[in-house]
C-alpha positions as CSV (number, residue, x, y, z in Angstrom):
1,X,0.0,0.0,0.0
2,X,2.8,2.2,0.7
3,X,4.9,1.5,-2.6
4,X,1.4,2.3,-4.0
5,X,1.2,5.6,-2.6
6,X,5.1,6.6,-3.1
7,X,4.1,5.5,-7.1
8,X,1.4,7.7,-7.1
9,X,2.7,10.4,-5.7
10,X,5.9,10.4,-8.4
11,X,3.6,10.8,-11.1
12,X,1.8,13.3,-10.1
13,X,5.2,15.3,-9.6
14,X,6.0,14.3,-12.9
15,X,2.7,15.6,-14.3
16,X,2.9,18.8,-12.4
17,X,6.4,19.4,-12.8
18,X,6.6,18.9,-16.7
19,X,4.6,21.7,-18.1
20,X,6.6,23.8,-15.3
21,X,9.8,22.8,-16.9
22,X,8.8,23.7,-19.8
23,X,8.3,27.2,-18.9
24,X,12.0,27.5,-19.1
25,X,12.2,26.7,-22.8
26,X,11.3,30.0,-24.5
27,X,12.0,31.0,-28.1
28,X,14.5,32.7,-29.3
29,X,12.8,36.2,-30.7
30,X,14.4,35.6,-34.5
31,X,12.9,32.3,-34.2
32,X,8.8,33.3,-33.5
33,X,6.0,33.0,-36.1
34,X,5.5,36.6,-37.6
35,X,1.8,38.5,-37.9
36,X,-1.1,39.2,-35.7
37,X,-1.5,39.0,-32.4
38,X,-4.0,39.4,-30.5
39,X,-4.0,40.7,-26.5
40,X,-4.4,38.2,-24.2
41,X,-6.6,40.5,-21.4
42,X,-5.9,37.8,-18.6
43,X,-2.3,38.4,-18.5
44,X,-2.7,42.6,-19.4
45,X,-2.9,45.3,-16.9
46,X,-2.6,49.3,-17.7
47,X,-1.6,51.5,-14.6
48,X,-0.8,55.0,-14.0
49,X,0.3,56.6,-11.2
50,X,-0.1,60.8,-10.2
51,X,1.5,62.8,-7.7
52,X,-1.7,63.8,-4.9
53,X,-0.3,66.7,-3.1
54,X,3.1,65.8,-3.4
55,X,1.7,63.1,0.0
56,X,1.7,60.2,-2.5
57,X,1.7,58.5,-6.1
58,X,-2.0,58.0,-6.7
59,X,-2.2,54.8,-8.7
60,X,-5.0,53.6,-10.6
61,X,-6.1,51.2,-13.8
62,X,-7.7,50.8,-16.8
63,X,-9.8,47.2,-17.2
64,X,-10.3,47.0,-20.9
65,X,-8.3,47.7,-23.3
66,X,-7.5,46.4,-26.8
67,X,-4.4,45.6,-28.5
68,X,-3.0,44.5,-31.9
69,X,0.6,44.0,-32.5
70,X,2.0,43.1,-35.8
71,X,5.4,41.3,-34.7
72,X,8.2,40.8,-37.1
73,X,10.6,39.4,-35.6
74,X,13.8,38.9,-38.2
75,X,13.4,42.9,-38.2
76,X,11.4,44.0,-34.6
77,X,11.8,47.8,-36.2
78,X,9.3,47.2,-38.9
79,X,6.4,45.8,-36.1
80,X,3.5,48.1,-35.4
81,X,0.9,48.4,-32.7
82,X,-2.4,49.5,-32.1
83,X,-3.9,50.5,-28.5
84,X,-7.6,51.3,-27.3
85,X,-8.3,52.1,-23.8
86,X,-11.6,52.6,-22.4
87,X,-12.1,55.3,-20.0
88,X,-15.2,54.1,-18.6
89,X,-13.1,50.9,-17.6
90,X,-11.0,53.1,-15.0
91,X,-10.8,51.2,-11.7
92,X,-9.5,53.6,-8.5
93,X,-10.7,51.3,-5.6
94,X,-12.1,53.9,-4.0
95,X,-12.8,52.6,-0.6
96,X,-16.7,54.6,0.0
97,X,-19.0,53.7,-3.4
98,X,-21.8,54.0,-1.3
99,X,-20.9,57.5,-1.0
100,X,-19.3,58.5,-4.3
101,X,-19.3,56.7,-7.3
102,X,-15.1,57.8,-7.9
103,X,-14.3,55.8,-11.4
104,X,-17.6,56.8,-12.8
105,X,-16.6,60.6,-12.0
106,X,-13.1,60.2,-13.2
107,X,-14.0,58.2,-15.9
108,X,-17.4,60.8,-17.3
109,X,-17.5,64.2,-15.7
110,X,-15.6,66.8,-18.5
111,X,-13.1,68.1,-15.5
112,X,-11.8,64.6,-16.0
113,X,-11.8,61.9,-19.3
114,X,-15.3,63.2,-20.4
115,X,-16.1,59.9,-21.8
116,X,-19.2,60.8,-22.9
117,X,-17.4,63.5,-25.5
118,X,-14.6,61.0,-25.7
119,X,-15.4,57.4,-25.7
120,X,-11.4,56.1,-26.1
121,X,-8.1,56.7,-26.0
122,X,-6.1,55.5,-28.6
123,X,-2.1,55.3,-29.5
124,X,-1.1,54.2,-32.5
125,X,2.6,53.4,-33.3
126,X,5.0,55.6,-36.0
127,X,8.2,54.1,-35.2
128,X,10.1,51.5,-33.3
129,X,13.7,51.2,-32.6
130,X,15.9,48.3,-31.2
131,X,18.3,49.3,-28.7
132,X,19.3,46.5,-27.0
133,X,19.4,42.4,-26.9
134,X,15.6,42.6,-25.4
135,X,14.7,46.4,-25.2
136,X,13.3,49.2,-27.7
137,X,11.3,52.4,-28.0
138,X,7.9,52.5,-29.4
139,X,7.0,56.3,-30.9
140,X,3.5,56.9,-31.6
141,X,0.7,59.1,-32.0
142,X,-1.7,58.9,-28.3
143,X,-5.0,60.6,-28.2
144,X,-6.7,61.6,-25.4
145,X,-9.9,64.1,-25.0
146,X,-9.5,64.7,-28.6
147,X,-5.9,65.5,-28.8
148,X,-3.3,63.6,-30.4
149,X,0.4,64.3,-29.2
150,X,3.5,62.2,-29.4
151,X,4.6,60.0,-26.8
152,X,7.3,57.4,-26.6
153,X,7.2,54.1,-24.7
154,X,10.1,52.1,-22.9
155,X,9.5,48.7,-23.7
156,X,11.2,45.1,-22.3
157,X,10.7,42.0,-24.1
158,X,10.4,39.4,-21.8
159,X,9.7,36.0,-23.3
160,X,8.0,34.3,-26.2
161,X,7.3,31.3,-26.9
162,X,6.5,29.7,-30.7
163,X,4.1,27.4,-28.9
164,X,2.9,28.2,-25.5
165,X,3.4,25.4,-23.0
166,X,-0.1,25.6,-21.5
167,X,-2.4,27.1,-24.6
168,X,-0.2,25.4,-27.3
169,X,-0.2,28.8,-30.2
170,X,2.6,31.5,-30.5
171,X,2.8,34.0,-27.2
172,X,5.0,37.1,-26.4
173,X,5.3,39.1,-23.7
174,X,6.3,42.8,-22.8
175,X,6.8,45.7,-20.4
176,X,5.9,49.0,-21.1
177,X,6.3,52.6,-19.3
178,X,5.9,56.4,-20.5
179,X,5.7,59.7,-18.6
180,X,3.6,62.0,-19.9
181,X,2.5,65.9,-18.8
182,X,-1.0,65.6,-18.8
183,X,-1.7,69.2,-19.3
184,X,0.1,68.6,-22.9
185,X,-3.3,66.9,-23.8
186,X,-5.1,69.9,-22.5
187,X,-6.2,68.1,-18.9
188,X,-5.3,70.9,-16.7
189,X,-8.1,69.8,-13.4
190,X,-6.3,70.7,-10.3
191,X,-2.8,70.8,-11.4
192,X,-0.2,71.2,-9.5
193,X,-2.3,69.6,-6.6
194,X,-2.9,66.9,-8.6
195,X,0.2,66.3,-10.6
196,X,0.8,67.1,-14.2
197,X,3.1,64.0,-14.8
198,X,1.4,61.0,-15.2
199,X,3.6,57.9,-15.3
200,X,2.0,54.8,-17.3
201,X,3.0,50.9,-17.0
202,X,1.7,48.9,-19.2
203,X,2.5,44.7,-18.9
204,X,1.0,42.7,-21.3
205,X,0.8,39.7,-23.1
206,X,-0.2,38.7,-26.6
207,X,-0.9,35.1,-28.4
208,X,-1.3,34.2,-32.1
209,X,-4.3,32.3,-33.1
210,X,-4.1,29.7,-34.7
């Protein structure tokens, strides 16, 4: 009964731990299928941070948000990608909604995103450069309450994989950040209480269907 259990319990480390050790075997980027990809939005997450009265770095989200990448990866330079945020997706945890309803103020009043004038926020990419084994710089063209001004993202590759271990297609994965003044876009409410410099971080994750 013993030797019974011992053999049971090896192969259920042996089922557990191969996917996990597979994990380790990535793909080189050179090496990944090229095209679409499509955002995976269980492994996404778009944050931003504000100074509040120079007492803290207010940090919030966005829930939904869509993204298309075109990857090429023999040369990453010629890739483009496409961004859509949804305003009315802002998430602030405010801890008193039976008081004030915060996102849906952030989110709708026109001090704020005015999502009612401006249903998304959008970024669309103009240039990328390489500069470095995994790292790059995204230009692009991000529009917010109407305006469009240019803003440059720090991105990381982190992995990819020609066929995910656990979903078995092509998937890629990156890190993202940007500082932007927000009063560039004309969103002036409050500033300098509120700060004007809003830093963005962006980790996501993409897959290529089949």
């Amino acid at each position: 009964m013993k030797k019974a259990a011992c053999l049971a319990a090896a192969l259920l480390f042996t089922t557990l731990a191969t996917p996990i050790a597979a994990l380790a075997q990535t793909t080189p980027v050179a090496e990944l299928p090229a095209g679409a990809y499509k955002l995976d939005p269980t492994h996404t997450s778009v944050t931003f941070k504000v100074k509040h009265m120079g007492l803290s770095n207010y940090t919030a989200r966005f829930a939904k948000a869509e993204i298309d990448l075109d990857f090429n990866p023999k040369d990453p330079s010629k890739s483009t990608v496409a961004a859509t945020i949804d305003p009315l997706s802002i998430k602030t945890d405010y801890p008193f909604p039976d008081k004030t309803d915060f996102d849906k103020e952030l989110s709708s009043d026109a001090r704020w995103l005015n999502a009612g004038k401006f249903p998304a926020i959008t970024f669309k990419s103009t240039k990328v450069e390489v500069t470095g084994e995994n790292t790059g710089k995204i230009t692009g063209d991000l529009t917010l309450l109407g305006v469009t001004k240019p803003v440059v993202l720090d991105v990381t590759f982190n992995a990819g994989y020609a066929k995910h271990p656990m979903a078995g297609i092509p998937a890629l994965g990156f890190s993202a950040t940007t500082t932007i003044k927000r009063s560039d876009w004309g969103f002036t409410t409050f500033v300098p209480a509120i700060g004007d410099e809003v830093q963005i971080f962006i980790e996501t994750e993409f897959t290529k269907p089949n």
